[in-house]
C-alpha positions as semicolon CSV with decimal commas, in nm:
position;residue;x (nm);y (nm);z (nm)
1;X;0,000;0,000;0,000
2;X;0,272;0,233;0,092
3;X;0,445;0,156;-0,247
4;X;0,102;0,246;-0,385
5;X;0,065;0,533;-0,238
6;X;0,448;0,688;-0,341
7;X;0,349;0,574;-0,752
8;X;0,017;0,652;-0,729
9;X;-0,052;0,638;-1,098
10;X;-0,391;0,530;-1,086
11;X;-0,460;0,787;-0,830
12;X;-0,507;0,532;-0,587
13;X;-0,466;0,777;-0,272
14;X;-0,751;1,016;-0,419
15;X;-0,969;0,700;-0,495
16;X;-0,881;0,570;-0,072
17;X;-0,934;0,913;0,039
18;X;-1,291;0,905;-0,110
19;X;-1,394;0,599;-0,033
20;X;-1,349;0,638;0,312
21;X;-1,529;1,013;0,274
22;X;-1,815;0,767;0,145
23;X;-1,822;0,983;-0,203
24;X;-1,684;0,699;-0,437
25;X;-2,087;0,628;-0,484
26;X;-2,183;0,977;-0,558
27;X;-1,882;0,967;-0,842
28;X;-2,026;0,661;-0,962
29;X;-2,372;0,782;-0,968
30;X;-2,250;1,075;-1,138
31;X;-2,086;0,869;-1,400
32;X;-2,353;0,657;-1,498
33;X;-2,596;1,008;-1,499
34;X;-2,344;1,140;-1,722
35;X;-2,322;0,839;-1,887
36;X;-2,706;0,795;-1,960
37;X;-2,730;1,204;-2,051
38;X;-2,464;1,159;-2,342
39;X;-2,685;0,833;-2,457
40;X;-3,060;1,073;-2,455
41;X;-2,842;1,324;-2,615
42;X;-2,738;1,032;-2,922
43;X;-3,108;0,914;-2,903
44;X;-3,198;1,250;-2,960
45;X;-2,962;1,315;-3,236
46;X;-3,059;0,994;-3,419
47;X;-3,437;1,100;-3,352
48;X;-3,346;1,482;-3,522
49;X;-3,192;1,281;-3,826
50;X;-3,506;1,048;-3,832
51;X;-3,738;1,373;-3,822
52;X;-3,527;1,571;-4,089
53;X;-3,571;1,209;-4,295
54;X;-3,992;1,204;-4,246
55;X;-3,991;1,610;-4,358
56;X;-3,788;1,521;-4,637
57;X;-4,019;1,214;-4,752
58;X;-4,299;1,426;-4,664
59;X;-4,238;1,673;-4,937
60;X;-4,211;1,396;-5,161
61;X;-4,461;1,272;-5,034
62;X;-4,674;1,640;-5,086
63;X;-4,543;1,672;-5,431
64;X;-4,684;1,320;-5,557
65;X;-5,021;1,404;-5,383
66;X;-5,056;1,723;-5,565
67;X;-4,965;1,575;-5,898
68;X;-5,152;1,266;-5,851
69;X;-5,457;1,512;-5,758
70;X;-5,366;1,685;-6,096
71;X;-5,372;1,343;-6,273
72;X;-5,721;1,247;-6,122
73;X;-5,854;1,616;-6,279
74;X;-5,730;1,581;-6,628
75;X;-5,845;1,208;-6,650
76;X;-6,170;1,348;-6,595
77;X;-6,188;1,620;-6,759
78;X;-6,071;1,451;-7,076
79;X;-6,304;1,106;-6,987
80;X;-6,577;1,449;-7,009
81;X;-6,408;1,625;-7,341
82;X;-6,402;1,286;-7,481
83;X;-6,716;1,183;-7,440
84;X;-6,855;1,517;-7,544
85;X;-6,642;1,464;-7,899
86;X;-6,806;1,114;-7,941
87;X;-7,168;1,285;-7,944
88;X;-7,033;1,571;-8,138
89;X;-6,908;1,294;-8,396
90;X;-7,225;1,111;-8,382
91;X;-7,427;1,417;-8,430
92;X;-7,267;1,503;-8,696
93;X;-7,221;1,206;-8,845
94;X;-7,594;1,118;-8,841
95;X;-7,634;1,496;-8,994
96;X;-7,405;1,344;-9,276
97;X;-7,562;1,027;-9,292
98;X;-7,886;1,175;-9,358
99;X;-7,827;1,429;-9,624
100;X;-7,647;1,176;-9,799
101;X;-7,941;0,911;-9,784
102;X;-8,142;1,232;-9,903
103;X;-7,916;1,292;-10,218
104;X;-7,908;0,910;-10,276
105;X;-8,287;0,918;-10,276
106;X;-8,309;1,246;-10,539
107;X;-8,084;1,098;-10,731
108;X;-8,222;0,785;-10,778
109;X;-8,553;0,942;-10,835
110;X;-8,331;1,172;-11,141
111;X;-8,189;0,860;-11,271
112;X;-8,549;0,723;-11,252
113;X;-8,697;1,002;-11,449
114;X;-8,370;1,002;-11,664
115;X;-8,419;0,603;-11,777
116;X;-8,812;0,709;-11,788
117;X;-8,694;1,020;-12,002
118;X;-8,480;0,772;-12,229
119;X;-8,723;0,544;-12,297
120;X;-8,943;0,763;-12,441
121;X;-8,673;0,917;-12,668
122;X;-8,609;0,532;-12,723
123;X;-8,979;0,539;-12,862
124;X;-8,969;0,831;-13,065
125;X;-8,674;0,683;-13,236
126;X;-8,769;0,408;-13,314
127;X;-9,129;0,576;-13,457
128;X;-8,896;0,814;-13,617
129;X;-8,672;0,569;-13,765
130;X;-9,032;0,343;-13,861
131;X;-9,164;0,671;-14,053
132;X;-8,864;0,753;-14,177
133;X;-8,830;0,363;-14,350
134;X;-9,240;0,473;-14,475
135;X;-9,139;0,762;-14,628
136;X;-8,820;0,633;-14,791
137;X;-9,016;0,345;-14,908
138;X;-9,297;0,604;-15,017
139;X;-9,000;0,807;-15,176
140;X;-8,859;0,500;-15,375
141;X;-9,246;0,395;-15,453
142;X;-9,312;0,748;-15,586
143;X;-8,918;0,712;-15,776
144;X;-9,034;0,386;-15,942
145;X;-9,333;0,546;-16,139
């Protein structure tokens, strides 16, 4: 002990000294308070990194809301446009179909009236051409005497 006490490299005389002042326990206490501060202070560290990680992924988070909000609108806005094309189209496509089954009915009733129209120039032709063989047969009888 006495050879202890003239090296006293680990402090050994401070450490006797408070042990028998009954203080060693208050150190230790002390320690292990320290001890368990400088851990909440880590914890709390690692829980300021965790919080600056949920902000960050929270703006993310925001910015896909908004354009996923922004998607939603313009789906339905063109599932409305769209549909509003499709019975514009139809309209006016039945408009069309109509005034074409209206010129395909005048002019089949023309080309009626123009085959109706033919035949009776067909007619006249062929009375024409049958007078016109009587009167060159006429013509030739009246030639012979």
């Amino acid at each position: 002990m006495v050879d202890d006490i003239l090296k006293d490299r680990n402090n050994t005389i401070k450490t006797l000294l408070e042990e028998a002042a009954g203080i060693s326990k208050y150190k230790i206490r002390k320690r292990q308070t320290f001890q368990k501060l400088e851990e909440t202070d880590a914890d709390l560290n690692r829980v300021n990194d965790l919080l600056f990680e949920i902000e960050k992924s929270l703006k993310q988070l925001e910015s896909q809301a908004k354009k996923t909000d922004r998607y939603y609108r313009l789906r339905e806005e063109y599932r409305t446009l769209s549909t509003q094309l499709a019975l514009y189209s139809i309209r006016h496509h039945s408009k069309a179909m109509i005034d074409l089954q209206e010129r395909e009915k005048n002019q089949h009733q023309s080309k009626t009236e123009l085959n109706e129209n033919l035949e009776k120039l067909e007619l006249k032709i062929q009375e024409m051409k049958v007078q016109s063989l009587e009167k060159e047969k006429q013509y030739q009888a009246v030639q012979k005497h």
